[in-house]
KOLLUMVO-297838 format. One record per residue (C-alpha): x, y, z. Coordinates in steps of 0.05 Angstrom, whole numbers, plus 32768, in hexadecimal, padded with zeros to 4 digits. Layout:
<atoms>
XYZ ...
</atoms>
This chain:
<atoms>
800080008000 803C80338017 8063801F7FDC 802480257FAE 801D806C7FCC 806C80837FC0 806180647F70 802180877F6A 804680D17F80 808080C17F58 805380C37F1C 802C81047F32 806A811D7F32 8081810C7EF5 804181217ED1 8046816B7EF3 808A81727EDB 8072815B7E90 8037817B7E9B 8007814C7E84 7FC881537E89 7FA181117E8B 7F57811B7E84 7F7081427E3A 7F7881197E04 7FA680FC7DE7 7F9880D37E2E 7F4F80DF7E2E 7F2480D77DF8 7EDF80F37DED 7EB780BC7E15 7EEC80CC7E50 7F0880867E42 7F4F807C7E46 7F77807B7E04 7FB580577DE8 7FE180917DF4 7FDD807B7E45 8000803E7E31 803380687E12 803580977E49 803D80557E7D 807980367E52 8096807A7E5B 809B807E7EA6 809C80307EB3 80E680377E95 80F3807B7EB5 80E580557EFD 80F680127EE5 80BB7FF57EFB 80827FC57EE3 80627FE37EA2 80227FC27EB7 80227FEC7EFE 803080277EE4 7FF280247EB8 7FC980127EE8 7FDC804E7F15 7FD780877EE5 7F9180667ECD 7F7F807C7F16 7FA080BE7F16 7F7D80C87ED0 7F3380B17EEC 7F3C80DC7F27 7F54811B7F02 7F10810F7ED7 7EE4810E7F14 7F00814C7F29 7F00816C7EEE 7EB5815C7EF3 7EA981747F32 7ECB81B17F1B 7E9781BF7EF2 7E6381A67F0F 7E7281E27F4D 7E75821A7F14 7E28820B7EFA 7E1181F47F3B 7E39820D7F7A 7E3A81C47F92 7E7C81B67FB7 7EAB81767FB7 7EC381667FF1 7EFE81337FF2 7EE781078035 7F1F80DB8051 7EFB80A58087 7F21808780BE 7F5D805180A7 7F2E801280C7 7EFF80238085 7F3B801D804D 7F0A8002801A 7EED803E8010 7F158071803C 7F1980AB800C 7EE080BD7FDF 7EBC81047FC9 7E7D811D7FE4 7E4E81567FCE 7E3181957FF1 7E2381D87FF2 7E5082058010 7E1482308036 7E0481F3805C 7E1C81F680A8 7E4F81BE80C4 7E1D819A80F2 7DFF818780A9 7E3B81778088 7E4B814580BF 7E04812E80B9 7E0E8125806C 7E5580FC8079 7E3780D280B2 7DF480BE808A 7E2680AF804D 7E4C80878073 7E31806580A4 7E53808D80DE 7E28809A8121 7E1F80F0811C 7E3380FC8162 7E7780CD8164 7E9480ED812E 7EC6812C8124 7ED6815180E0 7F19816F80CF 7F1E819D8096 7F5381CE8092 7F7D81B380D1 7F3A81D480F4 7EFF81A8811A 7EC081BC80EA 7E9281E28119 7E4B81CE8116 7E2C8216811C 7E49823780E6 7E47822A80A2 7E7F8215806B 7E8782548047 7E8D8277808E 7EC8824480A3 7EEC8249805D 7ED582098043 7EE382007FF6 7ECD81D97FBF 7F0681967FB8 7F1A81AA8000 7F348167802B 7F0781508063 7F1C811E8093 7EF480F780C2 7F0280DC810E 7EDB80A78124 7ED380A88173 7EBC80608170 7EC5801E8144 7E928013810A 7E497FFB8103 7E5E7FB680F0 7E877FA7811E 7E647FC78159 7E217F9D813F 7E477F56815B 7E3A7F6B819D 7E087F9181BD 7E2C7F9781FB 7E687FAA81D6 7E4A7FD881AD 7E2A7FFF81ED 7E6C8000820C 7E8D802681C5 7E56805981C9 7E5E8062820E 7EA8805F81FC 7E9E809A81CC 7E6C80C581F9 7EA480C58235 7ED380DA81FE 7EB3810881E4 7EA381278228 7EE781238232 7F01815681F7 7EBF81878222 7EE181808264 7F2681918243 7F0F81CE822A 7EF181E18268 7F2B81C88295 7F5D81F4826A 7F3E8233826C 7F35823582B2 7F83822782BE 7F8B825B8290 7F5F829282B5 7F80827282F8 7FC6828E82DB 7FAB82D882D7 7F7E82D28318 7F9D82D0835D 7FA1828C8382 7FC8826E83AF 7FFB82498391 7FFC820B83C9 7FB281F883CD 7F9982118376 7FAF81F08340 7FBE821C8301 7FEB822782C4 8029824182C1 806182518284 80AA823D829A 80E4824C826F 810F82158261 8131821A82A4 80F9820E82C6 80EA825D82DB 80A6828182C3 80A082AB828B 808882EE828C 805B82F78255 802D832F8238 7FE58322825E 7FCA83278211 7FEA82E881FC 7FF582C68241 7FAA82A28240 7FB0829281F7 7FF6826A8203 7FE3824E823E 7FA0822F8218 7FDB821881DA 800981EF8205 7FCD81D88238 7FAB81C181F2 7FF081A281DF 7FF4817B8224 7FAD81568218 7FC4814681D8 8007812A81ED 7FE08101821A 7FAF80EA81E6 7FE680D781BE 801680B281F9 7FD0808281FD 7FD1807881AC 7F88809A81AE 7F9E80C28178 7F5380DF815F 7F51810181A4 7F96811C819C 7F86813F8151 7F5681718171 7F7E818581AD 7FB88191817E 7F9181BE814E 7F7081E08190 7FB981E9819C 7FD28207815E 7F9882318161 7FAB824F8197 7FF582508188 7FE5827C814F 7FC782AE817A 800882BD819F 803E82ED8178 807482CF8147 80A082EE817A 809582BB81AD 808C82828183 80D1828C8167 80EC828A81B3 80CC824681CA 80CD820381AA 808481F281BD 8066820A8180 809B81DB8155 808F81A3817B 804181AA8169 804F81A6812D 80708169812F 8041814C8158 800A81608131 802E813E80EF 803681038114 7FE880FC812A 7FDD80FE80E7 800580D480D6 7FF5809C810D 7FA880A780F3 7FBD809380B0 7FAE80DA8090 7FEF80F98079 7FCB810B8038 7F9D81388063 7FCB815D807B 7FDD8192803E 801681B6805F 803A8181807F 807B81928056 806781DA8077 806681C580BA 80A0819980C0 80CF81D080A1 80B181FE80CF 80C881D88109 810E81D580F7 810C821880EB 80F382208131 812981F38151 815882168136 81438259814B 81388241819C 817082118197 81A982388176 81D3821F8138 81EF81DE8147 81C981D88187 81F6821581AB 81BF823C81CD 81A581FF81E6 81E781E481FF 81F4822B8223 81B18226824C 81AC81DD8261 81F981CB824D 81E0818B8229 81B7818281EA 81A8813581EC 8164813581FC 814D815F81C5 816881308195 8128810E8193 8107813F817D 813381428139 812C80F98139 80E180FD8132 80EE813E80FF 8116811380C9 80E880D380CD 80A480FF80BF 80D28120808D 80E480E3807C 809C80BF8072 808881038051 80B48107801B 80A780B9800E 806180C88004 806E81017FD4 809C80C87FB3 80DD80F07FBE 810380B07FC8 814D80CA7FD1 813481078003 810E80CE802C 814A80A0802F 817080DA8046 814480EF807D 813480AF8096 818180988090 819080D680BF 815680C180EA 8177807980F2 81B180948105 819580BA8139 816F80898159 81AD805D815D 81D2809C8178 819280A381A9 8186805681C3 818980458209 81B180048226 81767FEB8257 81A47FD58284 81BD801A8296 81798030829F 816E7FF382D6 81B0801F82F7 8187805B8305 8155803F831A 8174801A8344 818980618360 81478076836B 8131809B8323 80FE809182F8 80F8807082B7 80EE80B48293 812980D982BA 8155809D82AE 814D80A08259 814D80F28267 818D80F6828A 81AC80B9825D 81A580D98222 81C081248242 81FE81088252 820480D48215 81F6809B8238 8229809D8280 8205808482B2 822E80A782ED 822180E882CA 81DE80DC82B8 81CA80C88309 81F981128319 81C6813C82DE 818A811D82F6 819481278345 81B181748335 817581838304 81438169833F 8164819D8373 815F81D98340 811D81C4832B 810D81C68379 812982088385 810A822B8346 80C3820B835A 80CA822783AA 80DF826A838B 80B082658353 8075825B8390 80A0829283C3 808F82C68385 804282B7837E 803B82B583C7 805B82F983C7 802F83168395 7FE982F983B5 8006832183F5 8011836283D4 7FC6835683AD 7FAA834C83F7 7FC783888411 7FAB83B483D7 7F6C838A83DB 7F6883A48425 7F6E83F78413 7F3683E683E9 7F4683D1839F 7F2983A1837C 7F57835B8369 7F5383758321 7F7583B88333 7F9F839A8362 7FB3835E832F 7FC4839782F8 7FE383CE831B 80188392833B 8025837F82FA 803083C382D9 805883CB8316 8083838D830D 80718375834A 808B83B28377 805283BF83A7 8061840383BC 806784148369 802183F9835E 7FF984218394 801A84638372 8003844D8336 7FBC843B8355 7FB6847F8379 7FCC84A58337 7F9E848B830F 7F6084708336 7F28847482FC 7F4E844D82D6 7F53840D8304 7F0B841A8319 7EE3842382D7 7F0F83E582B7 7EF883B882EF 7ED9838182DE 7EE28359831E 7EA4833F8338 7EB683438389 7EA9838D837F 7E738388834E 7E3883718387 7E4183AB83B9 7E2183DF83CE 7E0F841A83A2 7DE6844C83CE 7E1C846783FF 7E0C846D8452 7E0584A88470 7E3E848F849B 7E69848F845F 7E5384CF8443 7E6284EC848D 7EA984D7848F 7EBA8501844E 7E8B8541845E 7EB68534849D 7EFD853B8473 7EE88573844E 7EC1855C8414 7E86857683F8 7E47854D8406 7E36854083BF 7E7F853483A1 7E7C850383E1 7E3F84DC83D1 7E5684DC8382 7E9A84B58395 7E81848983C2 7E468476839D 7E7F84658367 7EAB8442838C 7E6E841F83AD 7E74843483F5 7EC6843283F5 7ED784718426 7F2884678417 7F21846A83CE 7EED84A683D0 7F1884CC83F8 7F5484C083D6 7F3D84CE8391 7F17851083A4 7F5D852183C9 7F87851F8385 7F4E8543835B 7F3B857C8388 7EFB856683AF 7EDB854F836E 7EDC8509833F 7EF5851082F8 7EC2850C82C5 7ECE84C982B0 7EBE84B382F5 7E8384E88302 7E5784C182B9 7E6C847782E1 7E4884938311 7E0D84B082EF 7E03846882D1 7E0D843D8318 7DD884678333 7DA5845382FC 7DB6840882FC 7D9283D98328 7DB983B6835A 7DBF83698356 7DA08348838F 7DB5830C83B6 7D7682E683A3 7D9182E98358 7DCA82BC8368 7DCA8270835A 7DB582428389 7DF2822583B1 7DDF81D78390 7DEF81EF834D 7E24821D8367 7E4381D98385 7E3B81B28344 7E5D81E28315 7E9C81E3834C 7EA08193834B 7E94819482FD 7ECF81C382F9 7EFF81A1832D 7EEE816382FC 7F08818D82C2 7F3C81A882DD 7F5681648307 7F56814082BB 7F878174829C 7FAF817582E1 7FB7812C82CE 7FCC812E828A 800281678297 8049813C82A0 806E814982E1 80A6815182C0 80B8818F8293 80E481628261 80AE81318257 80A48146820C 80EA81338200 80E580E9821C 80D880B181F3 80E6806981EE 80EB807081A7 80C6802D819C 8099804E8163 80CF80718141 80FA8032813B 80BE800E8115 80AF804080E2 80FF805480DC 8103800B80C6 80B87FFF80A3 80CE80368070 8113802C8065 80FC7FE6804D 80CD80058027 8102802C8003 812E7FEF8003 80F47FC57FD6 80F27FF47FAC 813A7FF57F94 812F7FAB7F9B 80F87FB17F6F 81147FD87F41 81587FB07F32 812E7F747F24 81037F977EEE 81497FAA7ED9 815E7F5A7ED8 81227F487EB6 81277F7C7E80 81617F667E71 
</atoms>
């Protein structure tokens, strides 16, 4: 089938470079029957790849038939406006796994899937569509979510098929069950995620609340714009679930995280892309989903994505590995990730039947892996010692294999892991003290949150900047702790300022603002002569004409209760699924790699055997 697939490229190759066009005569006649001139054309290329004559005939017949269904289609969507849409189905249905369907592009996705599942005999609910490395969403339609006529469509099957479930009735309630609990699954990741995220800008305590946090690779946070802080933090939590997806094999889990991911990625500057290797290492991940799902031909700009990650590597790692060997003093761990770079390269460039580039790549990925394999007995050493399996390979391949300095990288990388984690914690703790203290004069968390981090942190910095510019924290706040009190001021109140100086109304006016908060009102009337700025006076004018929200609105405490457990759920799942350890994209056992390294280097290898005994018989 592989070797089908390289002989089939190979010739769509050649016929682009000869430009050929097969559903024109001389190959076509009028009756769009294939004429003599194919033989011709097959004779040709059989002795330019020194292959079987027969074969070869047989393969640009199918190019040719397919070219004329297109063609077609083509202009069938020019009279009508009826899309084709190129639907590849999950590998367990290879009889039949890519074929076209029609539609109309105004048609919403929930229909399209409808359309694919009735056509196919999928259940609607259990299955996801992919079109333009994007999940099709069901509310919009295909024009709105750039869906074209001949576009690629792939689908993911959250359970096995009709025919099979049907032998068991027990078995086939436990695959729909199977697929609900999935499919709940991908819900509660969403929902998991972005609360991490909003933990990161809220203020928690960092012993007793889980949340999300962006280390450089030392270990130590990051201190990143607040605009693109959620949206990364959403790209590698997205990443994580699919990592996990993938570790389990459950690999049509792992495509939607992974575009979630990329998504989200995307949203973050170039700037900061260029500066981390998360983003490449998507990338390949995402190529090798694909790949595991049996869809490679899906995947348009694979060629794109894998020469994007080298380019990446390069940029965070340094030439010849330099940058990377300056910060962590080793580069052996990140080999794998080059590993895994040349064998997609590798399988890629097979596919698009560039022979000598995929011997190349896959050659350099050999020798890598050889470079990169682990004696198992030095592994039983450390743990012997006391490490794990993962920071025995780790450490291994850092110091090229020494056990003695392997056990020395591994114990010194726990104790500055230890130290940057206590004053990682010391530094949050810090900041929820100095958010308490401002909390206490009176601001709001959101104030307090933003003037900190305007202020870098400096606490006596951040109440200038507070008391300089109080309208500005106030009329931004969108923090509901300050939202629900009072808005008619007490005469009490209203006493203690008459009692400072202030004029009764400018009095009543600020504290009706700052709903009942006597510091604040004084303060700001101090630093604008016994009156509010204007800004301030119209916030006023429209608090005193909008009802107040009254306990009774609230939830009841059940529900209240139920949302909190639903989210703990949520959030406990990702909390699961994020590795302990920060290296734990670089460790592998390499088990996969080492069966497709040597699947399609034999694959290469029949084919020059194939080819020299054409040659033989020829002769």
């Amino acid at each position: 089938m592989e070797q089908k697939k390289y002989l089939q490229a190979k010739l769509k190759r050649f016929l682009r470079e000869d430009r050929i066009q097969l559903w024109k005569p001389p190959y076509t006649d009028e009756n769009k029957d294939a004429s003599l001139a194919l033989k011709d054309l097959a004779k040709k290329y059989s002795d330019k790849l020194e292959c079987c004559e027969n074969e070869v005939e047989k393969i640009i017949e199918e190019i040719r038939c397919k070219a004329i269904e297109r063609g077609t289609g083509n202009e069938n969507f020019k009279t009508t406006g009826i899309a084709t849409i190129e639907v590849f189905l999950p590998p367990q249905r290879r009889k039949d796994r890519k074929t076209l369907l029609e539609t109309r592009l105004h048609v919403t996705g929930k229909e399209l899937r409808s359309k694919i599942a009735e056509t196919f005999g999928f259940q609607e609910n259990y299955i996801k569509i992919v079109i333009n490395k994007k999940q099709l969403q069901l509310g919009k339609s295909l024009e709105e979510q750039g869906v074209t006529h001949n576009v690629k469509a792939m689908v993911l099957e959250l359970k096995h098929s009709e025919e099979d479930a049907r032998k068991n009735v027990q078995v086939e309630e436990e695959r729909q069950n199977e697929a609900r609990l999935e499919e709940q699954t991908i819900e509660r990741t969403r929902r998991g995620l972005e609360i991490l995220a909003e933990r990161a800008e809220m203020v928690v305590d960092p012993v007793t609340t889980p949340y999300l946090d962006i280390a450089n690779q030392t270990g130590r946070s990051i201190n990143i714009p607040p605009s693109e802080k959620k949206a990364l933090m959403l790209a590698m939590g997205y990443h994580e679930k699919g990592r996990a997806f993938l570790k389990r094999k459950k690999y049509e889990l792992a495509l939607p995280c992974l575009l979630d991911a990329d998504k989200y990625f995307c949203e973050c500057g170039t700037e900061l892309l260029d500066t981390v290797d998360n983003y490449a290492v998507l990338q390949l991940d995402t190529v090798w989903c694909y790949f595991q799902l049996g869809q490679l031909e899906c995947l348009d700009d694979a060629e794109k994505k894998l020469n994007s990650a080298q380019k990446c590597f390069k940029k965070c790692y340094g030439e010849n590995h330099q940058r990377l060997v300056d910060i962590k003093g080793n580069c052996g761990k990140e080999k794998v990730l080059f590993l895994r770079l040349y064998l997609l390269q590798g399988i890629r460039n097979y596919h698009s039947g560039n022979g000598e580039e995929a011997c190349e790549y896959l050659n350099k990925a050999h020798q890598l892996f050889t470079e990169l394999c682990i004696d198992p007995s030095k592994v039983r050493s450390l743990l012997q010692l006391g490490f794990t399996d993962q920071e025995a390979r780790l450490g291994l391949r850092a110091c090229d294999g020494n056990v003695d300095h392997a056990a020395a990288h591994i114990t010194h990388r726990r104790e500055e892991l230890a130290q940057i984690r206590r004053e990682e914690q010391e530094k949050r703790k810090r900041r929820l003290e100095s958010i308490n203290v401002l909390k206490t004069m009176g601001y709001s968390t959101y104030a307090a949150k933003h003037a900190l981090h305007q202020a870098r942190g400096n606490l006596d910095e951040a109440l200038k900047t507070l008391l300089s510019n109080p309208q500005r924290w106030w009329l931004n706040n969108s923090d509901p702790e300050t939202n629900h009190q009072q808005e008619s001021p007490s005469q009490e109140n209203i006493d203690q300022l008459v009692y400072m100086g202030f004029d009764t109304g400018a009095a009543t006016t600020a504290l009706r603002v700052f709903r009942g908060n006597v510091q604040l009102a004084a303060q700001t009337l101090a630093l604008n002569g016994g009156s509010l700025p204007s800004d301030l006076q119209l916030a006023a004018e429209d608090s005193s004409s909008t009802p107040s929200t009254s306990p009774s609105d609230s939830a009841g405490t059940s529900s209240a209760s139920t949302d909190e457990d639903m989210e703990t759920e949520a959030v406990n799942e990702i909390l699961e699924d994020i590795p302990e350890h920060e290296e734990d994209y670089l460790d592998s056992t390499l088990e996969d790699e080492e069966i497709m390294i040597a699947k399609y280097l034999s694959y290469i290898e029949n084919t020059k055997s194939a080819t020299k005994k054409n040659n033989s018989e020829q002769k």
